[in-house]
C-alpha positions in Angstrom: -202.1 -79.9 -75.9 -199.2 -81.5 -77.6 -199.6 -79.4 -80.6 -199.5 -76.1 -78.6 -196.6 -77.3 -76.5 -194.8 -78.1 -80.0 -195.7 -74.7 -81.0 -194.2 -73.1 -77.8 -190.9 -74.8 -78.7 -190.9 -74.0 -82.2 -191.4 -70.2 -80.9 -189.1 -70.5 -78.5 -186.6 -72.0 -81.3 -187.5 -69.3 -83.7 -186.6 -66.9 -80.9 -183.6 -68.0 -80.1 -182.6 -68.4 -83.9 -183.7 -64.8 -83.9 -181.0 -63.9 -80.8 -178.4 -66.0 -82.7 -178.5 -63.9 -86.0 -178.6 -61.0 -84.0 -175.8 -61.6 -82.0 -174.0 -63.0 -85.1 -174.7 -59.8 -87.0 -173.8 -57.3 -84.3 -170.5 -59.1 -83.7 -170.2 -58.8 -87.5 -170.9 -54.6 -86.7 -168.4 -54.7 -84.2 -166.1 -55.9 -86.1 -166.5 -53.8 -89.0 -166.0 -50.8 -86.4 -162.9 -51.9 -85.0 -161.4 -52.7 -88.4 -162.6 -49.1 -89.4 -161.5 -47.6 -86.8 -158.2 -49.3 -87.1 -157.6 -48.2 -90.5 -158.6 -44.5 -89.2 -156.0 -44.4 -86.9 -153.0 -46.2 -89.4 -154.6 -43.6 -91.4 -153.7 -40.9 -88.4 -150.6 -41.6 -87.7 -149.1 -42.0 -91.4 -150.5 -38.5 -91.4 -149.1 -37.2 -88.4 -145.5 -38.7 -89.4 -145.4 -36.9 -92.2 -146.3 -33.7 -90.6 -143.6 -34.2 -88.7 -141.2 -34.7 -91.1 -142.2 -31.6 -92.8 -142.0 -29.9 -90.0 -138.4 -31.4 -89.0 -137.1 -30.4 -92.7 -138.8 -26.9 -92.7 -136.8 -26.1 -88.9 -134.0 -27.2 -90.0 -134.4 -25.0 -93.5 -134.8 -22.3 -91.1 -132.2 -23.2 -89.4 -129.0 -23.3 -91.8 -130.7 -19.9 -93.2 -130.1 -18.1 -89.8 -126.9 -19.9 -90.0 -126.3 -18.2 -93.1 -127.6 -15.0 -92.5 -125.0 -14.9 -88.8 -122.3 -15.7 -91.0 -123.0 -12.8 -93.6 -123.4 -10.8 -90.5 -120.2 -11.7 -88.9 -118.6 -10.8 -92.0 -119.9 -7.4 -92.4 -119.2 -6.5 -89.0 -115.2 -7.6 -90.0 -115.5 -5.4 -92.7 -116.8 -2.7 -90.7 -114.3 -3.5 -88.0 -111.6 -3.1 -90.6 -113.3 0.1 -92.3 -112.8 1.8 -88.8 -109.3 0.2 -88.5 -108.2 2.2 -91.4 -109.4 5.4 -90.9 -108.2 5.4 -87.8 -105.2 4.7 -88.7 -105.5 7.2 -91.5 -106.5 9.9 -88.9 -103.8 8.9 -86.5 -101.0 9.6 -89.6 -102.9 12.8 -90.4 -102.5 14.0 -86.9 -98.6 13.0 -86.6 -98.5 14.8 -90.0 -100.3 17.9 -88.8 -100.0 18.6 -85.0 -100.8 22.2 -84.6 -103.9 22.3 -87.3 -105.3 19.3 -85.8 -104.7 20.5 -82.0 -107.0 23.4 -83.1 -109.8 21.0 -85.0 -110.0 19.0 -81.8 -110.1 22.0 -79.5 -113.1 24.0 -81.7 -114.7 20.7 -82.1 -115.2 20.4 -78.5 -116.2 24.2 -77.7 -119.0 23.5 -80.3 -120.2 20.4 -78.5 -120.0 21.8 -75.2 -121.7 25.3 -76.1 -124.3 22.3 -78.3 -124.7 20.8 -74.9 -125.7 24.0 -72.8 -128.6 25.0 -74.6 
């Protein structure tokens, strides 16, 4: 009787041994996880700054080229504006110059565009 009740204990030992590994080796598990999924995630966000960097440097790329492109605009439409400036002022002189002649361009221009507008 004593030798089964030793061999009870020494199962019930080798059990627990058993449950003590285990729980050893699945905190081990656990732990692996968490560092893995720790490095995943310094991982993800190195990544993700650096998108966003990009991102911040292409915008503002894009941004001093509208820039640019407004300002070559703006300047074309001076030119223009100064263009229109001078013949204006080159038809004004022309017209000071020559009354009568350009009394009678302005007066057949119109009958053409309103005879242009009936039809």
């Amino acid at each position: 009787m004593a030798d089964i009740k030793d061999r009870m204990n020494n199962g019930i030992d080798n059990i627990a041994d058993v449950g003590k590994r285990a729980a050893d080796s699945s905190g081990d598990v656990i732990s692996r996880v968490a560092d893995g999924a720790s490095q995943v995630a310094e991982k993800a966000q190195d990544k993700f700054r650096a998108i966003a960097g990009t991102v911040q440097d292409e915008a503002q790329f894009v941004a001093d080229r509208v820039s640019q492109t407004a300002r070559q605009g703006m300047k074309a439409a001076e030119q223009v504006g100064d263009r229109v400036q001078e013949y204006g002022q080159d038809v004004a002189e022309l017209v000071k110059r020559n009354p009568l002649p350009s009394l009678l361009i302005a007066f057949g221009a119109g009958f053409l565009l309103s005879r242009a507008c009936r039809v």
